[in-house]
N, C-alpha and C positions, 0 to 999 in steps of 0.2 A: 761130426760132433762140434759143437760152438764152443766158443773161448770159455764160456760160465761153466759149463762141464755137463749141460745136457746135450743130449744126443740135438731134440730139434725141440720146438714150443709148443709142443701137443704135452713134452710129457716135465711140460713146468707146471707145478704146487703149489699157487699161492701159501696156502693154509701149511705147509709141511711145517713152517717151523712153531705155529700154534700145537703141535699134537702131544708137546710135552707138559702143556700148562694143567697145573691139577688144581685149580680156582683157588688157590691161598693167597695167588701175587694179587700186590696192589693195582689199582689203574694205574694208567700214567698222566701224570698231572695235564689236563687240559689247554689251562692257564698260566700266567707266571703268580706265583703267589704274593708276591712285593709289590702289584701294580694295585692301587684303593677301587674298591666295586663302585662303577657309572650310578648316578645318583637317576634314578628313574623319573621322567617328565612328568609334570604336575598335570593334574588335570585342568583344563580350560575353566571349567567351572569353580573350581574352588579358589581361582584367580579371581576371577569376575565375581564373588560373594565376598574374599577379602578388600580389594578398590571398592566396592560399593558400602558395607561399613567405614571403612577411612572417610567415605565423604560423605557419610550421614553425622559423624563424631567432629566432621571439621564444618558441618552449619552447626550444628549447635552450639559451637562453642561463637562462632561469628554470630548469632544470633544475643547469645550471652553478652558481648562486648557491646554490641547496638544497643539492648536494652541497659548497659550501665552509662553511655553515655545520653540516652535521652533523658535518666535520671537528674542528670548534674543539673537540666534546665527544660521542665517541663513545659515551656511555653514554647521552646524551639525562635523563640526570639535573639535577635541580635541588637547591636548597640551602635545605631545609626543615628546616635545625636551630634551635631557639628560641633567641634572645640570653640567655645565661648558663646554658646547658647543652652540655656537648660531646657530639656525637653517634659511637658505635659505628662501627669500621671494619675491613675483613677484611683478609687479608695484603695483598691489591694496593692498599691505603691506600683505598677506595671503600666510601662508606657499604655495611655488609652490610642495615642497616635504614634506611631514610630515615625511620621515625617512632620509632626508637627511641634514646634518649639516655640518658646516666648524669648523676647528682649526686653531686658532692663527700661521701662515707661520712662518719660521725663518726670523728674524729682516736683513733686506737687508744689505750689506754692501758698500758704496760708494768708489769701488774701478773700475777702468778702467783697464777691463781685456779681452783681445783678445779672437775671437773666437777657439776652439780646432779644426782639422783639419787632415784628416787622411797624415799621414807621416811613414818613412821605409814600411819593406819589409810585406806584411798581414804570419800572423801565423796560421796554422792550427789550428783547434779546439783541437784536440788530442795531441798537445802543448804544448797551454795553460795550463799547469798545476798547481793546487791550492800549493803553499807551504807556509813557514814564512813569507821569502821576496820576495816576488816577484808571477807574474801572467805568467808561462814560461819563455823567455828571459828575459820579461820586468820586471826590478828590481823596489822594493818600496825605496824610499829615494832618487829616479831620480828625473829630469827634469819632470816637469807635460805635457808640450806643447808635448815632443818626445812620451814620454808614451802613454797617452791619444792618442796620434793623433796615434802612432802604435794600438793601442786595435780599433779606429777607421777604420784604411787599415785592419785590421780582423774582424771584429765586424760589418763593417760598421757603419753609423750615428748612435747616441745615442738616447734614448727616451728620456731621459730628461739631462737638463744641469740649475743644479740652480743657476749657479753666485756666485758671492761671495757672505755667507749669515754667519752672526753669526752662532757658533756653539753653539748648547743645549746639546751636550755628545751624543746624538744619535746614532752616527756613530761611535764611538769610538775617537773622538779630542776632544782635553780641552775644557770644556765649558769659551766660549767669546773668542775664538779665530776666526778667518776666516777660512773657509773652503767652499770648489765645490763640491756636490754631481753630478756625472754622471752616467747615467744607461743606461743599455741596458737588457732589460726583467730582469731577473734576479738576474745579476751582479750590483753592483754599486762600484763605483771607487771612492776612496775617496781623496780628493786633498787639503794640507794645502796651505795656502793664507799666506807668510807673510807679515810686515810692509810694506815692496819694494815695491811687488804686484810680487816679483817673486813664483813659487808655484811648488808645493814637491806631488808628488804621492804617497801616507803615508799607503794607506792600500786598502781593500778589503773586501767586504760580499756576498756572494750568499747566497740568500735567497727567497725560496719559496711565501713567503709575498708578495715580491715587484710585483709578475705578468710577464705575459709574458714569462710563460713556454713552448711555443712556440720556443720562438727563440734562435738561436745558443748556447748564453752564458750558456742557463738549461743542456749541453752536460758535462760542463767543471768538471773534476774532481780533485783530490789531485796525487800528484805521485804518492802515493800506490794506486790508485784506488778508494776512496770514493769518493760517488756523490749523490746528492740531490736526497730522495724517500731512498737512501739503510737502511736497518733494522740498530738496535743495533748491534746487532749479530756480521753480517758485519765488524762493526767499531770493535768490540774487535775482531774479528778474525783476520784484515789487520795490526792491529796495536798493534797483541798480546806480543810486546817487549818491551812498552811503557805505562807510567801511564794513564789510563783512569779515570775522575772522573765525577759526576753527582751530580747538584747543583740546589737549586730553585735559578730562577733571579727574578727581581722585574719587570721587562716589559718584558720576553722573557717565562716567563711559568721557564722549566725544562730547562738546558743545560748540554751540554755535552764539556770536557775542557780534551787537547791531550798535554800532557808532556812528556819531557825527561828525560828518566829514567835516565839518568846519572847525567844530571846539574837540572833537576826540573822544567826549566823553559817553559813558555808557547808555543806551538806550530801552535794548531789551535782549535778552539772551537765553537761553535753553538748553537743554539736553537734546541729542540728537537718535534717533534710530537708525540702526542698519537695515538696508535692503535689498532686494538681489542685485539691484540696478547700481549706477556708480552714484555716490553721494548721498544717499541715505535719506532720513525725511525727519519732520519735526515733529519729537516727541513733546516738548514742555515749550510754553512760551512764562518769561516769569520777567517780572519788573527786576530793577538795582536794587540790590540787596538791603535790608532795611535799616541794617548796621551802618550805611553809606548816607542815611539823612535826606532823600527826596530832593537832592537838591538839580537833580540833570532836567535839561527841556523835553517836553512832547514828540512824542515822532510823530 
């Protein structure tokens, strides 16, 4: 007989101690009852239909937002006019140009002044040459009507003719006096205005700037040969018996200023361009300022 009190394991019972149950007992608790029922997995699918509403509700609403800001300014225009210029605008008051602006013109000047008109003999281009005083024959410190109207029988018609207009120094005349700017590509002729209304052919600029390097006057050079486009080089090689000097200006970038080595004084000077190479090349060639009175020698 074994310790438990049966004889051997043939004659053990699981079931013996089940044969008094008469079906009224309760089960026995499975589970502990104080532990909260596991919250059963979501379906994949009702995951992936709720995410896809969220981002159908959040374009709309982003869409909402773009459409209230394209409202504020339905041209999608910006305001690319420079501080101290007013910029161009069409009847419906909107820039017509968004990079185009106007400056304040020179103040007109209420003088009754005759059209310019070609007069004497036309001069060739090869001539025409750049010096102190004068544009070839035609002297600075003349009559503006003979001048002007000869550079016209050579030049033909001008591009522009501004009238008599306050001077701002621009051109080289005292600022508030009267003066005629006249151009042809190029060239521009500078014309003092006085009290009278009689008027004085006072100076001279070729310059790159002004446009119209097309026409005739982009040919015109200095006696020794310098001409719009030629290097530095150039200029101190033609001019290698005279002071060259090289100055910052306050509106023209870099210039270049052609003295007499004997007396010092000014000859002819310009603005200068940059270029890949070293020293740059000649943008303007312009006589002494007209404010200065013509009074320097010829180069």
């Amino acid at each position: 007989m074994s310790d438990d009190g049966y004889d051997d394991f043939d004659d053990f019972d699981p079931y013996g101690d089940l044969t008094d149950l008469t079906g009224t007992e309760g089960l026995p608790a499975l589970e502990d009852p104080m532990i909260p029922h596991a919250t059963p997995p979501r379906s994949p699918l009702l995951m992936g239909l709720i995410v896809g509403l969220f981002l159908v509700i959040l374009s709309i609403a982003a869409f909402q937002l773009i459409g209230q800001d394209d409202e504020s300014d339905p041209t999608g225009a910006t305001d690319t006019t420079v501080p101290g210029e007013t910029a161009t605008t069409d009847e419906s008051g909107t820039n017509a140009d968004p990079s185009a602006t106007t400056s304040e013109p020179p103040a007109s000047v209420d003088v009754d002044l005759p059209e310019f008109t070609a007069s004497g003999n036309a001069v060739d281009i090869a001539d025409l040459t750049l010096a102190v005083d004068s544009i070839g024959p035609i002297q600075l410190g003349a009559g503006a009507n003979k001048s002007i109207g000869r550079l016209i029988a050579s030049l033909g018609p001008p591009d522009e003719d501004s009238g008599a207009v306050e001077s701002t120094g621009d051109y080289g005349t005292c600022p508030g006096d009267t003066e005629r700017i006249v151009r042809w590509g190029p060239l521009v002729a500078i014309v003092i205005v006085d009290d009278d209304g009689s008027q004085i052919f006072a100076g001279y600029r070729l310059d790159t700037d002004y446009g119209g390097l097309g026409a005739p006057s982009a040919a015109l050079k200095t006696l020794s040969g310098l001409k719009l486009g030629a290097p530095v080089e150039r200029l101190e090689s033609i001019y290698e018996g005279f002071d060259i000097s090289y100055a910052p200006h306050p509106e023209l970038d870099e210039i270049f200023e052609l003295r007499s080595a004997n007396t010092g004084n000014l000859l002819l000077w310009g603005p200068l361009g940059a270029s890949q190479g070293s020293g740059g090349y000649i943008r303007g060639i312009y006589s002494p300022d007209a404010c200065d009175r013509f009074s320097q020698p010829s180069a």
